[in-house]
MDAnalysis code that builds the backbone (N, CA, C; Angstrom):
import MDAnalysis as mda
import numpy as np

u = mda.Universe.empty(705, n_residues=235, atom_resindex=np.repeat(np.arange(235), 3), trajectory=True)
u.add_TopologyAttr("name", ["N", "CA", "C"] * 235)
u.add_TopologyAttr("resid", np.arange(1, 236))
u.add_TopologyAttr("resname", ["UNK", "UNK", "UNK", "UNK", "UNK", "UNK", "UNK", "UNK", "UNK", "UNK", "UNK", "UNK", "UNK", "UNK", "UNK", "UNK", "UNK", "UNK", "UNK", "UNK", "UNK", "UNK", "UNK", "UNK", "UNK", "UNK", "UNK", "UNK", "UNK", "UNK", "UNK", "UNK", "UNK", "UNK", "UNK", "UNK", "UNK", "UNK", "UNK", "UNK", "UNK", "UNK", "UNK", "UNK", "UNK", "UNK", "UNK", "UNK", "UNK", "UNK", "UNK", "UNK", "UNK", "UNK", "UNK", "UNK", "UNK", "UNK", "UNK", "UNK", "UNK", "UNK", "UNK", "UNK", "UNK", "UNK", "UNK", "UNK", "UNK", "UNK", "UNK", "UNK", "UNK", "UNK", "UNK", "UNK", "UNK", "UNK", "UNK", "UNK", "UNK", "UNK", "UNK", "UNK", "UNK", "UNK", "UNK", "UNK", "UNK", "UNK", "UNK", "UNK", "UNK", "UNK", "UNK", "UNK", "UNK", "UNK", "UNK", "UNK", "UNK", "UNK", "UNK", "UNK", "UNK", "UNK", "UNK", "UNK", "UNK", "UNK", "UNK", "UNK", "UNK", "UNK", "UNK", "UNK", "UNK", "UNK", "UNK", "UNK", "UNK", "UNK", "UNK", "UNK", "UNK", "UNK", "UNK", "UNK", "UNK", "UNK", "UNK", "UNK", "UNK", "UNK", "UNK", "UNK", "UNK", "UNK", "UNK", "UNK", "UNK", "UNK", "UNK", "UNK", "UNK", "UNK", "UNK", "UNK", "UNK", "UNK", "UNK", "UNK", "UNK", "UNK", "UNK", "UNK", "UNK", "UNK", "UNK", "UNK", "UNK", "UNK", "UNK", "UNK", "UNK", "UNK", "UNK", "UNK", "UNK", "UNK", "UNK", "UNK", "UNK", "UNK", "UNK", "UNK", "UNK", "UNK", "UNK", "UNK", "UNK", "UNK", "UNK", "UNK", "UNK", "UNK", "UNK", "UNK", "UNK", "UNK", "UNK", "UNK", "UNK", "UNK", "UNK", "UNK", "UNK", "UNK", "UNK", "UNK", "UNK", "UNK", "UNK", "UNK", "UNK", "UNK", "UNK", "UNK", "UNK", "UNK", "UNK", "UNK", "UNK", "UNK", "UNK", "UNK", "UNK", "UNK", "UNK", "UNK", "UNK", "UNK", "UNK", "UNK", "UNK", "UNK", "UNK", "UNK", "UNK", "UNK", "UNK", "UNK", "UNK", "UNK", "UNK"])
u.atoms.positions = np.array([
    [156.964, 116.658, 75.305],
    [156.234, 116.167, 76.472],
    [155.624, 114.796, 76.190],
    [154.974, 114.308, 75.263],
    [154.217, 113.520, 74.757],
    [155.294, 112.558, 74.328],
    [156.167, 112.398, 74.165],
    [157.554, 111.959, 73.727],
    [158.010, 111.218, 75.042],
    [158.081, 112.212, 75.848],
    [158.716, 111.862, 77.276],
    [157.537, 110.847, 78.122],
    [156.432, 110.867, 78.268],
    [155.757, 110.243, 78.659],
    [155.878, 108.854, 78.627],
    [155.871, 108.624, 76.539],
    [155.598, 107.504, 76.261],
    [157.153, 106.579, 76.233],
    [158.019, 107.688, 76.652],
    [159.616, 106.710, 76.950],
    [159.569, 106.041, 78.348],
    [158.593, 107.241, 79.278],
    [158.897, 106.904, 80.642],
    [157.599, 105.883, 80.618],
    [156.623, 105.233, 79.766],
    [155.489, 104.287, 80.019],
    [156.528, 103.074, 79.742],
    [157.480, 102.621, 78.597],
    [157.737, 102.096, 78.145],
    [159.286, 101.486, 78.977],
    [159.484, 102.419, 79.934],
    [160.803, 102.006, 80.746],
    [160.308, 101.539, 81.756],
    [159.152, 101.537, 82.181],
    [158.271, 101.347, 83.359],
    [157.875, 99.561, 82.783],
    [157.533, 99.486, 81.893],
    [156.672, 97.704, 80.856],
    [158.091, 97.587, 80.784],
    [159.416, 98.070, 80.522],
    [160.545, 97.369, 80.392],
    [160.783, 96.725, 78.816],
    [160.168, 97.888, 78.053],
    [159.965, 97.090, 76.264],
    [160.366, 98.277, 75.689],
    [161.082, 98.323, 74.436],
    [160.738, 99.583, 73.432],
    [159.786, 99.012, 72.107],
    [159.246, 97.867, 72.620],
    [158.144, 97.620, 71.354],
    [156.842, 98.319, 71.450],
    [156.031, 98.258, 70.698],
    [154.721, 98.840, 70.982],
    [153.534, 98.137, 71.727],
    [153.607, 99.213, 72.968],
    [152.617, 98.675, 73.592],
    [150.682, 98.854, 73.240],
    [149.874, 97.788, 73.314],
    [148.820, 97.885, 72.962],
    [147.710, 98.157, 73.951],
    [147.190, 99.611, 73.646],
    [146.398, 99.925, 74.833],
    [145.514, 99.128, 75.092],
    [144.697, 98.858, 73.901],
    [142.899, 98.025, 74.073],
    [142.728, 97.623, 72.843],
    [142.191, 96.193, 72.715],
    [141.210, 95.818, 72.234],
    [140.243, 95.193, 72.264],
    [138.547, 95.200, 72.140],
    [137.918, 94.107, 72.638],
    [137.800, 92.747, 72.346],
    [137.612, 91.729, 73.383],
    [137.011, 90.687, 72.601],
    [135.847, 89.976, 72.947],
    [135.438, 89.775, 72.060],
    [134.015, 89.119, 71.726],
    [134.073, 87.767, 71.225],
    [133.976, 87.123, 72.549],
    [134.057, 85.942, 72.433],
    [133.262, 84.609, 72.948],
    [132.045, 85.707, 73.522],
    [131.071, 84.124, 73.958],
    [129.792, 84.245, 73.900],
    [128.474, 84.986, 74.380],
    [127.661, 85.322, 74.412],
    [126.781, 86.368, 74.051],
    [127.714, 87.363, 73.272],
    [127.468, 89.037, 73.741],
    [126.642, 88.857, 72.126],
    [126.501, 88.585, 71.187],
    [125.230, 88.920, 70.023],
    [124.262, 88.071, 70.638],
    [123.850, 86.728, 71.502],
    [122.675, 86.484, 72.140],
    [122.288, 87.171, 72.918],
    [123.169, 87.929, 73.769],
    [122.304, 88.784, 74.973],
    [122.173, 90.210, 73.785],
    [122.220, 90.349, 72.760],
    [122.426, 91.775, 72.109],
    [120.781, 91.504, 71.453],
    [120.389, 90.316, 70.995],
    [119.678, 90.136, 70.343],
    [117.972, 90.044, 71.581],
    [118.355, 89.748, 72.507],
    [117.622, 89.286, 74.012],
    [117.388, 90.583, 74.587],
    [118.404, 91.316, 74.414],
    [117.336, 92.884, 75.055],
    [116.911, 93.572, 73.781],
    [117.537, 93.258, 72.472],
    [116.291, 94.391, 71.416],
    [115.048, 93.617, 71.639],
    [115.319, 92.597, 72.165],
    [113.362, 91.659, 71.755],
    [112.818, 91.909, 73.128],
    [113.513, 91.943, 74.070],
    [113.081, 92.799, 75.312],
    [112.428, 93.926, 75.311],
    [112.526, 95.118, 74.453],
    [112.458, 96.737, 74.286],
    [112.837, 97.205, 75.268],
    [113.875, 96.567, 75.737],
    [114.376, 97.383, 77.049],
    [115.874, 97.541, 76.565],
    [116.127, 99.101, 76.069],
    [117.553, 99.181, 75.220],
    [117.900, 100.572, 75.841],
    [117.348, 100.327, 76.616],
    [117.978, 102.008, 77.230],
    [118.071, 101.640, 78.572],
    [117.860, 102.681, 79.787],
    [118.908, 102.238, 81.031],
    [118.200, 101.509, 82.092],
    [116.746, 100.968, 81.963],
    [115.952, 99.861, 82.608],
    [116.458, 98.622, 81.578],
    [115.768, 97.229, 82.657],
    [115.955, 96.162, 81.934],
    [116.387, 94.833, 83.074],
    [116.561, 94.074, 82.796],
    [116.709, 92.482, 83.676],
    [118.478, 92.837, 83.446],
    [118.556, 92.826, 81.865],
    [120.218, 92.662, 81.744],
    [121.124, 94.211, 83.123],
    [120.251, 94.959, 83.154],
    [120.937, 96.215, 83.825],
    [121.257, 96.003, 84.920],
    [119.717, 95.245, 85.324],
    [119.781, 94.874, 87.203],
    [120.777, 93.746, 87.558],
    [121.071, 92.889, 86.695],
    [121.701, 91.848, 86.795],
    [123.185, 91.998, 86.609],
    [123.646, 93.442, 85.780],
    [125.104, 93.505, 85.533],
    [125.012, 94.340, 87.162],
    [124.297, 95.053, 87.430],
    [124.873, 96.137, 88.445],
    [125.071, 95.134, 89.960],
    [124.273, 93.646, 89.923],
    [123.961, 93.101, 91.004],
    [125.892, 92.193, 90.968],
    [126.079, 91.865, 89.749],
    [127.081, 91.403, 89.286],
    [128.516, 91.782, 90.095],
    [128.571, 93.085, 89.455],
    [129.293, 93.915, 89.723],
    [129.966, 94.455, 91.255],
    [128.246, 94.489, 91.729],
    [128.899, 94.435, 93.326],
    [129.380, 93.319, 93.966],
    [128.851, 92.688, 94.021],
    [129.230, 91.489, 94.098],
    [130.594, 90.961, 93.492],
    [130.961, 90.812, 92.976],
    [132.473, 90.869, 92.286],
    [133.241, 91.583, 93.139],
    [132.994, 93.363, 93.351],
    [133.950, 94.050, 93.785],
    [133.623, 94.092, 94.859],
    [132.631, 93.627, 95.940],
    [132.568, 93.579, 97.157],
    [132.065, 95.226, 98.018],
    [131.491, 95.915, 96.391],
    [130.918, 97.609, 97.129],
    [129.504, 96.315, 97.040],
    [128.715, 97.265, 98.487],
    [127.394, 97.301, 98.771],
    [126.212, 97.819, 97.316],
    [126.606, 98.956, 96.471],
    [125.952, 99.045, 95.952],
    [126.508, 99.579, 94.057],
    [126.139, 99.334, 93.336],
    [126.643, 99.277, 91.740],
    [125.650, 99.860, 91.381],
    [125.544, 101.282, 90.444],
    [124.854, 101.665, 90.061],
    [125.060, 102.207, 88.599],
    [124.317, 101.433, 87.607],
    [125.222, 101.911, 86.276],
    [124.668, 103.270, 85.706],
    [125.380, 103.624, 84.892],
    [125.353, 105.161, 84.308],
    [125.988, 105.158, 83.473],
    [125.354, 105.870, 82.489],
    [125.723, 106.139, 80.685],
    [126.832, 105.994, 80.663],
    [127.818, 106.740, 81.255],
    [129.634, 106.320, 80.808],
    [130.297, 106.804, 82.066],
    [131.447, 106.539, 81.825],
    [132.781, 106.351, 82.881],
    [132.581, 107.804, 83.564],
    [132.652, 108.973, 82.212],
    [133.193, 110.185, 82.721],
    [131.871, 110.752, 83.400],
    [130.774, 110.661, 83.238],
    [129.649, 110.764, 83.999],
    [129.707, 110.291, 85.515],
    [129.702, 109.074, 85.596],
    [129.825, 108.128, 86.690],
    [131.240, 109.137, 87.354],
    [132.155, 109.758, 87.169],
    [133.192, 109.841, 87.802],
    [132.375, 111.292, 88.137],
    [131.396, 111.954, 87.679],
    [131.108, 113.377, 87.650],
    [130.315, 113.513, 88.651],
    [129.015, 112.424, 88.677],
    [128.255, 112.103, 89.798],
    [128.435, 111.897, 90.915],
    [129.764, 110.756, 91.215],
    [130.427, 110.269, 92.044],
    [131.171, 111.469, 93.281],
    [131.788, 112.543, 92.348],
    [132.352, 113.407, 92.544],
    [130.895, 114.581, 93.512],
    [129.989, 114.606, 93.093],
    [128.679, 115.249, 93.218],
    [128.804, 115.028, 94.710],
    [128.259, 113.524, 94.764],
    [127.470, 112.769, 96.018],
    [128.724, 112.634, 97.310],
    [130.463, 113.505, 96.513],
    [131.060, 113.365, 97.847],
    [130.824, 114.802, 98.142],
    [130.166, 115.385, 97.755],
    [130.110, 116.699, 98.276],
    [130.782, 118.011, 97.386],
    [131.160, 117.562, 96.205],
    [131.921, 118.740, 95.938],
    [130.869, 119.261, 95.072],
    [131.208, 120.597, 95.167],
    [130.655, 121.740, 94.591],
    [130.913, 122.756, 93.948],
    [130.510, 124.074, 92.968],
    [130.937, 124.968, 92.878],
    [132.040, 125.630, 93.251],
    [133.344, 126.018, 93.027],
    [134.522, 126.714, 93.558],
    [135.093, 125.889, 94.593],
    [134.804, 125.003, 94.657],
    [135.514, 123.536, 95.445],
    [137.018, 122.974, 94.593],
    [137.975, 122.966, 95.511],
    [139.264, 122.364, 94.631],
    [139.246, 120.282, 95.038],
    [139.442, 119.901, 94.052],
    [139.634, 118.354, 94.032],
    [141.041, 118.155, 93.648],
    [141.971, 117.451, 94.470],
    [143.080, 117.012, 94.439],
    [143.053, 115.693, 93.404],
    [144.188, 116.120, 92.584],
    [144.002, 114.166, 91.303],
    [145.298, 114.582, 91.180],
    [145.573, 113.600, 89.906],
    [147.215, 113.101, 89.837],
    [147.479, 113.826, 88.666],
    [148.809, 113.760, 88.202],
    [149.150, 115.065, 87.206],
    [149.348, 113.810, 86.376],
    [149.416, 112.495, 86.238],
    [149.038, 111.340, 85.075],
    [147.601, 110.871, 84.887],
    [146.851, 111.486, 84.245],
    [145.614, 110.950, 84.165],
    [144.782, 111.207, 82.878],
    [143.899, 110.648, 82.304],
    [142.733, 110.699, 80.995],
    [141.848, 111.844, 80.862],
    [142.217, 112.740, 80.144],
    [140.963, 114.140, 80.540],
    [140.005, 113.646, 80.924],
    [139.113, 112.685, 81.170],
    [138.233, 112.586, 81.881],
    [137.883, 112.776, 83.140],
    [138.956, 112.875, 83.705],
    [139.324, 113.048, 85.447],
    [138.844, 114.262, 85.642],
    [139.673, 115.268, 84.790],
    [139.744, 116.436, 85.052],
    [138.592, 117.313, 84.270],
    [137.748, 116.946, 83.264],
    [136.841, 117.232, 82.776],
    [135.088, 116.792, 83.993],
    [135.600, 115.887, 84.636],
    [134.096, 115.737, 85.546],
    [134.485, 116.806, 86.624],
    [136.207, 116.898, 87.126],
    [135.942, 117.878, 88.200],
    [135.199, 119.473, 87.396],
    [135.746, 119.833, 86.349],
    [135.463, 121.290, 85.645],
    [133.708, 120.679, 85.559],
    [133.187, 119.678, 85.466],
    [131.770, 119.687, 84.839],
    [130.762, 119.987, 86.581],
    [131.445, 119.406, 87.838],
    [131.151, 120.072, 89.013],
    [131.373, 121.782, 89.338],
    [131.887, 122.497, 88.586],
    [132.519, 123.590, 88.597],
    [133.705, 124.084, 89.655],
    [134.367, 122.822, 89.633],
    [135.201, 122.923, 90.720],
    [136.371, 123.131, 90.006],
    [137.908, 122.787, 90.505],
    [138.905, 123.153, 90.058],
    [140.173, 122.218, 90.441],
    [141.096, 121.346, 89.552],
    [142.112, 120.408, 89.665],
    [143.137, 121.351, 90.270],
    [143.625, 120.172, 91.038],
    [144.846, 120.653, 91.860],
    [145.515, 118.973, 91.780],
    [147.038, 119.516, 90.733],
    [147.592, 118.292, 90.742],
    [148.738, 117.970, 91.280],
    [148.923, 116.656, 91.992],
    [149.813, 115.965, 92.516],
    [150.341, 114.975, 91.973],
    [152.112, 114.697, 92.115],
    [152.836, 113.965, 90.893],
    [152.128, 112.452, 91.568],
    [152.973, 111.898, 90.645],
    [152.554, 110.268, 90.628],
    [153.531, 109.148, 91.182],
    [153.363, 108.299, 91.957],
    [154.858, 107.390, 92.024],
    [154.569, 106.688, 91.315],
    [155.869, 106.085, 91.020],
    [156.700, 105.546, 89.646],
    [156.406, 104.021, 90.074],
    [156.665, 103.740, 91.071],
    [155.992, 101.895, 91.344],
    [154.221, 101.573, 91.120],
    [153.472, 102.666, 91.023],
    [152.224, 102.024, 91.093],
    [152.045, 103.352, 89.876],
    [152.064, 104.096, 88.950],
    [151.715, 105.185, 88.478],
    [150.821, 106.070, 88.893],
    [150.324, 105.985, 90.122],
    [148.980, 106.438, 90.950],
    [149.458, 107.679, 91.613],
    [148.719, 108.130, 91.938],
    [148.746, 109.051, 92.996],
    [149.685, 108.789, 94.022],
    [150.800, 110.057, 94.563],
    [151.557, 109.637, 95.193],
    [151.076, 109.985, 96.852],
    [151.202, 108.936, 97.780],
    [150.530, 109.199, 99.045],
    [151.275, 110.239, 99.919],
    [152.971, 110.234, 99.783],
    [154.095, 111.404, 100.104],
    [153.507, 112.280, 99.789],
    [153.520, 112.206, 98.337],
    [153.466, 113.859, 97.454],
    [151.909, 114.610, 98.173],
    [151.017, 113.573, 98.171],
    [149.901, 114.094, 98.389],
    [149.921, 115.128, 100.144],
    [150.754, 114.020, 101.271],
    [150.864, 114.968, 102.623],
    [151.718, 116.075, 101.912],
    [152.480, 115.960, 101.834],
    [153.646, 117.236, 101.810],
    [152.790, 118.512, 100.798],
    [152.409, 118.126, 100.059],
    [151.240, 119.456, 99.446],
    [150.130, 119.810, 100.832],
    [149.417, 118.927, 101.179],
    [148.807, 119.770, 102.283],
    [149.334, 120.062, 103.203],
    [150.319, 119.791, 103.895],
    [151.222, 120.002, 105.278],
    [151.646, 121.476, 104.494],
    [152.046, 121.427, 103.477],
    [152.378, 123.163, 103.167],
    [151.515, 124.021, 102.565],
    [150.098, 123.618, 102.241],
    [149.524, 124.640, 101.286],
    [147.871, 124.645, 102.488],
    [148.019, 123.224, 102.961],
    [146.152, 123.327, 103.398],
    [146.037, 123.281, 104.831],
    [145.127, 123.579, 105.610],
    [144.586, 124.153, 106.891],
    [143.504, 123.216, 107.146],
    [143.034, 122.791, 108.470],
    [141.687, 122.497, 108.982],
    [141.574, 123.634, 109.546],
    [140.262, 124.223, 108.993],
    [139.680, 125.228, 109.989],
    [138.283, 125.407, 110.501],
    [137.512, 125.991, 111.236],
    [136.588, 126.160, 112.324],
    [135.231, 125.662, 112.242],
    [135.370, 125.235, 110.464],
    [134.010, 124.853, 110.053],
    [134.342, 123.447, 109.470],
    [135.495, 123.159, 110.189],
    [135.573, 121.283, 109.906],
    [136.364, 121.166, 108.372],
    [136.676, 121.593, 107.957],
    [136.785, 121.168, 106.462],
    [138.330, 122.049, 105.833],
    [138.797, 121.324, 105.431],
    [140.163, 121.634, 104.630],
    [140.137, 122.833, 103.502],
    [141.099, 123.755, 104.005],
    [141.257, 124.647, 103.047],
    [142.630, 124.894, 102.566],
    [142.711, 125.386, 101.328],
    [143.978, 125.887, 100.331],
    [144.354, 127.627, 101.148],
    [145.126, 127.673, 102.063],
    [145.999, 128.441, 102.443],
    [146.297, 129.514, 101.443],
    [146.895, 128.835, 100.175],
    [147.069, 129.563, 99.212],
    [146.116, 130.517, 98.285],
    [144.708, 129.730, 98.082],
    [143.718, 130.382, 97.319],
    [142.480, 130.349, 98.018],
    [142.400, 130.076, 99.298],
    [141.427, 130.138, 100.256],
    [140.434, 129.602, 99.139],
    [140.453, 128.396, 99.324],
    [139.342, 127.515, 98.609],
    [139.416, 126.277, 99.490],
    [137.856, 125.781, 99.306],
    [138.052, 124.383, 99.926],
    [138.581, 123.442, 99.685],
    [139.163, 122.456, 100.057],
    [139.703, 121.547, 98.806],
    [138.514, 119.838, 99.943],
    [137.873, 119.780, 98.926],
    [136.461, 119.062, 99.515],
    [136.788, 117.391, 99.146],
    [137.821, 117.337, 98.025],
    [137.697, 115.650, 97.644],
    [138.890, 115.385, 96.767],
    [139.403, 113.972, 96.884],
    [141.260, 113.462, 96.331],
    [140.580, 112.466, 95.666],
    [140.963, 112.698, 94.357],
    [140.285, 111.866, 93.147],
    [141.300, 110.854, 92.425],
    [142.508, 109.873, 93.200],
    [143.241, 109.437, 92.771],
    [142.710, 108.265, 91.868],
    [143.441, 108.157, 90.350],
    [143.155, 107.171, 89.202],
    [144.300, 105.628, 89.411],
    [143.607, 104.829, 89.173],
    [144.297, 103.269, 88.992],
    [144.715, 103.102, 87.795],
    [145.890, 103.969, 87.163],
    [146.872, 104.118, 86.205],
    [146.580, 102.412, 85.592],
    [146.419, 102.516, 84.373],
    [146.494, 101.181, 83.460],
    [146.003, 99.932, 84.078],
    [144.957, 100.342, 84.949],
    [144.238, 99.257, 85.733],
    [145.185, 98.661, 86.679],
    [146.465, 99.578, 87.202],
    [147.600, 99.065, 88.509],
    [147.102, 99.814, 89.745],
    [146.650, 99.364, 90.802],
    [146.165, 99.797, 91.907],
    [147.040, 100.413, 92.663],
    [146.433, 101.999, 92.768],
    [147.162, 102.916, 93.758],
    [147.548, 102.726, 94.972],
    [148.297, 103.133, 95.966],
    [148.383, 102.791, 97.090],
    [147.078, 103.831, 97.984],
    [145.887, 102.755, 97.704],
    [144.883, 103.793, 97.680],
    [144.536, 103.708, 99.606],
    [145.101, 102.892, 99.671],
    [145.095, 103.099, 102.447],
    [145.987, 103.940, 102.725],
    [146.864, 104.171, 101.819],
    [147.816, 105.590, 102.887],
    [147.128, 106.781, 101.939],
    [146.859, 106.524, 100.878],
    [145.658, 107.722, 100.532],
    [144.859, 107.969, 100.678],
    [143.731, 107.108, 101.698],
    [143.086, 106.755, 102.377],
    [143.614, 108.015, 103.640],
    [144.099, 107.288, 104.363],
    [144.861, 107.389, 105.458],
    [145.236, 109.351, 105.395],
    [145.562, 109.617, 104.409],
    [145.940, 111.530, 104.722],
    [144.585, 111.887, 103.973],
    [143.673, 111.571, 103.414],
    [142.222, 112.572, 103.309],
    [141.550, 112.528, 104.519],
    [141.700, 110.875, 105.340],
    [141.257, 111.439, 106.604],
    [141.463, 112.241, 107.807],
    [143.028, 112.173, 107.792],
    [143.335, 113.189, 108.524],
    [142.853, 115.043, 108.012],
    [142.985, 114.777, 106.796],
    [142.568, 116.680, 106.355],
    [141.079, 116.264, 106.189],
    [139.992, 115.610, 106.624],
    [138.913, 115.300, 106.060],
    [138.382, 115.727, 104.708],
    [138.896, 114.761, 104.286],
    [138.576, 115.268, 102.532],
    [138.329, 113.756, 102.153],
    [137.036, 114.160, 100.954],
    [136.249, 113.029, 100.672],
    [137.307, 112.520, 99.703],
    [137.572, 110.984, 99.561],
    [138.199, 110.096, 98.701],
    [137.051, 109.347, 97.636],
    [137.256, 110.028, 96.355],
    [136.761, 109.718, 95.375],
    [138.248, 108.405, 94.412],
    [137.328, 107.525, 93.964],
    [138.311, 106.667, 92.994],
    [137.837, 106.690, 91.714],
    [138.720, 107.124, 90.909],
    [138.786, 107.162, 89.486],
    [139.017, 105.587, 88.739],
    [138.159, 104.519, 89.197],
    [138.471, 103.300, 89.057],
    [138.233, 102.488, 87.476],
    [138.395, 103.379, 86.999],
    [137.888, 103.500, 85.276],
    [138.623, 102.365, 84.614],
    [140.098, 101.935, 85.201],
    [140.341, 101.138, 84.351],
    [140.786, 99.995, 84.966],
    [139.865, 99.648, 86.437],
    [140.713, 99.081, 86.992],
    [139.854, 97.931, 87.595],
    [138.596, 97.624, 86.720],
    [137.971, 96.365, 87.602],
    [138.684, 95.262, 86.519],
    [139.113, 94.353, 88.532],
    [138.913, 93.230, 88.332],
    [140.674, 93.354, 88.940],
    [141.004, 94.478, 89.570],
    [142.239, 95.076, 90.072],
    [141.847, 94.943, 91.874],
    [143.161, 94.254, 92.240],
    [142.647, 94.077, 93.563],
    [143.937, 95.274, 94.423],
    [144.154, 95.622, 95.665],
    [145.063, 96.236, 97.155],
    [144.664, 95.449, 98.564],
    [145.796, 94.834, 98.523],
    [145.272, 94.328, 99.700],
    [144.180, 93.227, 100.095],
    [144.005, 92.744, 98.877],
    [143.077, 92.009, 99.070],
    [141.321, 92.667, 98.709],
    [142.214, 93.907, 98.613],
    [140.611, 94.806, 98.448],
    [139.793, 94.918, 97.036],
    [139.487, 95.327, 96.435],
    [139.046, 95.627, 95.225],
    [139.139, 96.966, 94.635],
    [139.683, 97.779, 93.720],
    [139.710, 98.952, 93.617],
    [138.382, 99.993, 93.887],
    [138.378, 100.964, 93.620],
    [136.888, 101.015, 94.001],
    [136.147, 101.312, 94.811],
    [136.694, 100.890, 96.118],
    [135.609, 100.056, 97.421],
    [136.045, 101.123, 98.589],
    [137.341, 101.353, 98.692],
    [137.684, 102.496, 99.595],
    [137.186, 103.580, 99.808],
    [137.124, 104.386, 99.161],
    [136.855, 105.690, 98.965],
    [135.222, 105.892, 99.458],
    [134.543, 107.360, 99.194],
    [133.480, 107.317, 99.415],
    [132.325, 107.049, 98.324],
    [132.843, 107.155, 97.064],
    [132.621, 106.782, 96.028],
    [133.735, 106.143, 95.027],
    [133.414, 105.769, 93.930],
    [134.270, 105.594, 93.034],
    [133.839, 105.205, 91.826],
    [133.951, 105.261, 90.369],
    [133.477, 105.043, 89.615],
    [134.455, 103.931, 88.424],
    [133.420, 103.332, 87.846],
    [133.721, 102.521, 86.545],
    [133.800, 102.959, 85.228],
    [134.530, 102.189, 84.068],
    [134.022, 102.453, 82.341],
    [134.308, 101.487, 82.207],
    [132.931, 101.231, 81.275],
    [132.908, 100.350, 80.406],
    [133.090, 100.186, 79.034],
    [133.706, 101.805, 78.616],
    [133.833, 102.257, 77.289],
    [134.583, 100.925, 76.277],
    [134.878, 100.879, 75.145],
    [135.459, 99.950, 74.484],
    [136.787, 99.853, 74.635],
    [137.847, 100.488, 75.089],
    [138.957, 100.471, 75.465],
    [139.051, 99.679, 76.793],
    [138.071, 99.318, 77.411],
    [138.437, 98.761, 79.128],
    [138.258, 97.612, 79.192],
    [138.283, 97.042, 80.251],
    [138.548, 95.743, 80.442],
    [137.592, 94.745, 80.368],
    [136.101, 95.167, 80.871],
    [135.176, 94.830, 79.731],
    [134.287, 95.986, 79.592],
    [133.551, 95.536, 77.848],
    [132.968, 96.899, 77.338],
    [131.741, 96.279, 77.351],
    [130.781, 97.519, 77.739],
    [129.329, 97.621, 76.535],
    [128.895, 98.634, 75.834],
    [130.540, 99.247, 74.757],
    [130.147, 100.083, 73.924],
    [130.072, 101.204, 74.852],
    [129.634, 101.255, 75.549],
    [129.549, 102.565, 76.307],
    [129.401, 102.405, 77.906],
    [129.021, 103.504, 78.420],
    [128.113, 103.085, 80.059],
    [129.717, 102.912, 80.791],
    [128.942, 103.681, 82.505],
    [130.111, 103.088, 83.378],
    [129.715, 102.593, 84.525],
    [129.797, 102.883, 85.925],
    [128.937, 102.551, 87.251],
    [130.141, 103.077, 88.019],
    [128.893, 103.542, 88.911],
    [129.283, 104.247, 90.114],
    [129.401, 102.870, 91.548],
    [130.124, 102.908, 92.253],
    [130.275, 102.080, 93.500],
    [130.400, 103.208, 94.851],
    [129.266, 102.541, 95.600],
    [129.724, 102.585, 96.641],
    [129.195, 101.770, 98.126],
    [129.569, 102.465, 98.958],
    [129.268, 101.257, 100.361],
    [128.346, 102.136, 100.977],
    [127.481, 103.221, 100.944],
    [126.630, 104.028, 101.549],
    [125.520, 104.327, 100.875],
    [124.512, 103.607, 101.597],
    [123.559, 103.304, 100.893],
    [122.436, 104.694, 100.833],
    [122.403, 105.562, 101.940],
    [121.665, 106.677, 101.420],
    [122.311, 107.315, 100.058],
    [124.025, 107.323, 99.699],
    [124.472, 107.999, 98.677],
    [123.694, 106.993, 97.361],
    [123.636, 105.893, 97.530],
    [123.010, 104.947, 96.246],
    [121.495, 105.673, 95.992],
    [120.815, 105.714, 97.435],
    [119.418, 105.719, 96.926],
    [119.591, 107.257, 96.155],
    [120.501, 108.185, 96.465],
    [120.181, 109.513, 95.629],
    [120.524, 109.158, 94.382],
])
């Protein structure tokens, strides 16, 4: 399996050399501002530097509001929270993705339900995604989408921006609203990734960041949550 993956990553980049996931670089400022918040005593999650990355951030990606948080898989857990899902709630994600995806839905106590991926964007496939609910899910009497099959709700579609390549996240868009189901973005590896002109991220009802050392930029840790609804920020 693990074999097959990394033939089908590598036919996709069009190389059989080795591809390099991450590394950081540190290359302009980052031991002055390192040295500027220990003399601050502000090294934990207040601070000028915090308000100023999160003000950054939106701004960049064009969400209304940036809210940072300890790490990616948190931020994706929270995110997941504030669209509503809950306890025995099913969340739709992609069957290519970072246990992290699938570890914030289990940390909601909810339950993955996966859908394959297309091969032009590695994302979530927007087909695959109707044709699973056209055969498995229902709107019924209390507004909200259910699994036919396991009579569960299925409350939120958590599609990931595969290697920071933007999903075709408006026609995925486009079928959660028809089954009303909240669109969460797994945008972990994907700032600074635009659709349409859009920003990854920004669609959905939430969506979350990492800033872990593998991404595109790090601070060691920490991720942020985005979104455009500002009562969901103030919670």
């Amino acid at each position: 399996m693990f074999n097959s993956f990394v033939e089908f990553v590598r036919e996709i980049y069009g190389t059989k050399s080795f591809i390099p996931l991450h590394e950081p670089c540190f290359l302009g400022n980052e031991k002055k501002y390192l040295l500027d918040t220990i003399d601050s005593t502000f090294v934990s999650s207040v601070g000028i530097y915090v308000d100023e990355f999160e003000n950054k951030i939106a701004n960049f990606t064009g969400a209304k509001h940036a809210i940072a948080i300890v790490n990616g898989t948190s931020a994706i857990h929270i995110a997941l929270l504030l669209a509503g899902v809950r306890e025995g709630d099913e969340v739709i994600t992609q069957s290519l993705t970072f246990v992290a995806t699938c570890n914030a839905i289990s940390y909601c106590q909810a339950e993955s339900v996966f859908v394959d991926v297309e091969r032009c964007t590695l994302g979530l496939c927007p087909k695959s995604l109707e044709d699973f609910l056209k055969e498995h899910a229902e709107i019924r009497d209390d507004g909200f989408c259910w699994n036919k099959v396991t009579n569960k709700p299925i409350r939120a579609c958590l599609p990931m921006h595969t290697f920071g390549h933007a999903a075709r996240i408006e026609a995925i868009n486009e079928v959660c609203e028809r089954y009303n189901i909240a669109l969460v973005e797994d945008a972990a590896e994907s700032l600074g990734s635009f659709y349409k002109k859009k920003h990854t991220g920004t669609t959905g009802k939430t969506a979350a960041l990492s800033f872990n050392g593998n991404k595109i930029i790090t601070t060691g840790g920490g991720g942020m949550i985005l979104t455009n609804d500002t009562q969901l920020a103030k919670r």
